[in-house]
N, C-alpha and C positions, 0 to 999 in steps of 0.2 A: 852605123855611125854612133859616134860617143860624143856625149855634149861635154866639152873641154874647159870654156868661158862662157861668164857673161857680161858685157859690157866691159870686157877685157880683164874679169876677176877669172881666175883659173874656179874652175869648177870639175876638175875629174877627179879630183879627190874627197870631196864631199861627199856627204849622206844625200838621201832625199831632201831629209826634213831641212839639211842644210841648204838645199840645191834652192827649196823653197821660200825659204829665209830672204833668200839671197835678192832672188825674183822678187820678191813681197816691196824691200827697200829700194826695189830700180825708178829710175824714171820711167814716166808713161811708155819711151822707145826702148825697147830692148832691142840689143845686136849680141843675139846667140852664136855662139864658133862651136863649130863641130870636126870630127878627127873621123875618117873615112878608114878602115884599117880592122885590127885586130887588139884586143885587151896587149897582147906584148908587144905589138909594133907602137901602141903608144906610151907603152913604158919607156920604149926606149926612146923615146922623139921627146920625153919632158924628161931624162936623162936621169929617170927612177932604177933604182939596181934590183932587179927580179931574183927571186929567192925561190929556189926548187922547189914545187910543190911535189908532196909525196900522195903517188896513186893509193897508197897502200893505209886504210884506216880502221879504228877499234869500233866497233858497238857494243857496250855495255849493256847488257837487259836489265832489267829488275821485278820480282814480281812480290809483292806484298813488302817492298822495301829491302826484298834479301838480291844481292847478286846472283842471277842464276846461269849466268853465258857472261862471255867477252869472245865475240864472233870477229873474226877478219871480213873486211869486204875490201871492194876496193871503191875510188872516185869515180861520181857520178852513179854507182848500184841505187838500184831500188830498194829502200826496206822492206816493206814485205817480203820481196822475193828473200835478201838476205835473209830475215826471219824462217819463214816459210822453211827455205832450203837446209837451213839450221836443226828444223824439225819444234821451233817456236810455238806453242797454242795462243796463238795473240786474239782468239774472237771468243765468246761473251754465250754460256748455253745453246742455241742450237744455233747459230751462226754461223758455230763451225763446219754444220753441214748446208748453211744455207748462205751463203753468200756467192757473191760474185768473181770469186777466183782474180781480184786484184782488177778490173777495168772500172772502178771509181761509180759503180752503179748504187750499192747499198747503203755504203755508211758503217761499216760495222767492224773495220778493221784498222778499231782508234786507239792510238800508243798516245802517251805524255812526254814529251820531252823535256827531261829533267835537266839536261846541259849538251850542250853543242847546237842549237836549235839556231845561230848562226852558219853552221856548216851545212844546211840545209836548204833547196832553192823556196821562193816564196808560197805563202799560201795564195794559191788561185782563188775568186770569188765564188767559183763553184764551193771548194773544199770548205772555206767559209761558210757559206752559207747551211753547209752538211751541220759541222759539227756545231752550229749554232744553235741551228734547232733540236738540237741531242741536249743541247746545255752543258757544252763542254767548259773546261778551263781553257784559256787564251793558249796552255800552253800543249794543248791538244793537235795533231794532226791524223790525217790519213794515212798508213804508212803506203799503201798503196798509189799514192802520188808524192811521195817525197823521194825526195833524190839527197847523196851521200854525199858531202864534200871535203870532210873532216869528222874529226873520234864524235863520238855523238853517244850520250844515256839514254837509254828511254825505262818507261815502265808500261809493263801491259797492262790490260782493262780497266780503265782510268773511273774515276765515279762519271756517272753520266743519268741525264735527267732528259726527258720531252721526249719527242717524234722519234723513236728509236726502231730502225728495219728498212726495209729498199726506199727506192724512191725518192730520200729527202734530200736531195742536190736538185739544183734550180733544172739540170741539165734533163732531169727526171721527168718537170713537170711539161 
């Protein structure tokens, strides 16, 4: 279900922070409306014109600022895996032989995403949590749990500070 209105303001176009806004100025009663369906059945029921999305997208590497790939994948791939399959070294001295082959256990296969970091699905509060205590840049992920939605930059082995090696996601302890 998709929340559509509130108090009869359309809201399925908004942001979050808008959805929240929005909430914040209501009266005490709020009457939420909800759309039972799919993202294109409610395109087309508030009479919005859907524009082809293409499967087909770029990832740009970068490693010390230099271009070193522009990898095809397609929508919804996993980074790493793209990386990985690429033949990418994306992990950090012996990581590369010690990490967890991509199931979100270590922490150690952290890219920066330089642009496209909207085409990407959210960070979970696990992932958060990971690279928090590493001391990442906000604009850090896992590539191991990010998923591809659009062209997307990253750069490998980003600086990183703190708790660095298995175990530091919540899921861990």
């Amino acid at each position: 279900d998709q929340l559509v209105a509130i108090n009869g303001t359309a809201a399925y176009m908004l942001s979050f922070d808008e959805v929240m806004s929005l909430l914040g100025r209501e009266a005490p009663t709020i009457r939420l409306e909800f759309f039972s369906g799919s993202r294109d059945q409610l395109l087309t029921v508030a009479g919005i014109e859907q524009t082809p999305i293409s499967q087909e997208l770029t990832v740009t590497v970068l490693d010390n600022d230099r271009v070193i790939a522009r990898l095809p994948a397609q929508r919804g791939a996993n980074l790493r895996d793209v990386l990985v399959q690429a033949g990418i070294d994306l992990y950090q001295g012996s990581s590369a032989y010690l990490n967890c082959r991509g199931k979100q256990l270590c922490g150690t296969c952290i890219i920066d995403v330089q642009q496209g970091a909207n085409y990407t699905n959210r960070k979970s509060n696990d992932e958060f949590s990971t690279l928090n205590l590493q001391n990442t840049a906000p604009s850090c992920r896992l590539s191991c749990v990010t998923f591809l939605y659009g062209d997307i930059t990253v750069s490998l082995r980003p600086e990183r500070s703190g708790f660095i090696g298995a175990a530091t996601s919540g899921s861990a302890w």
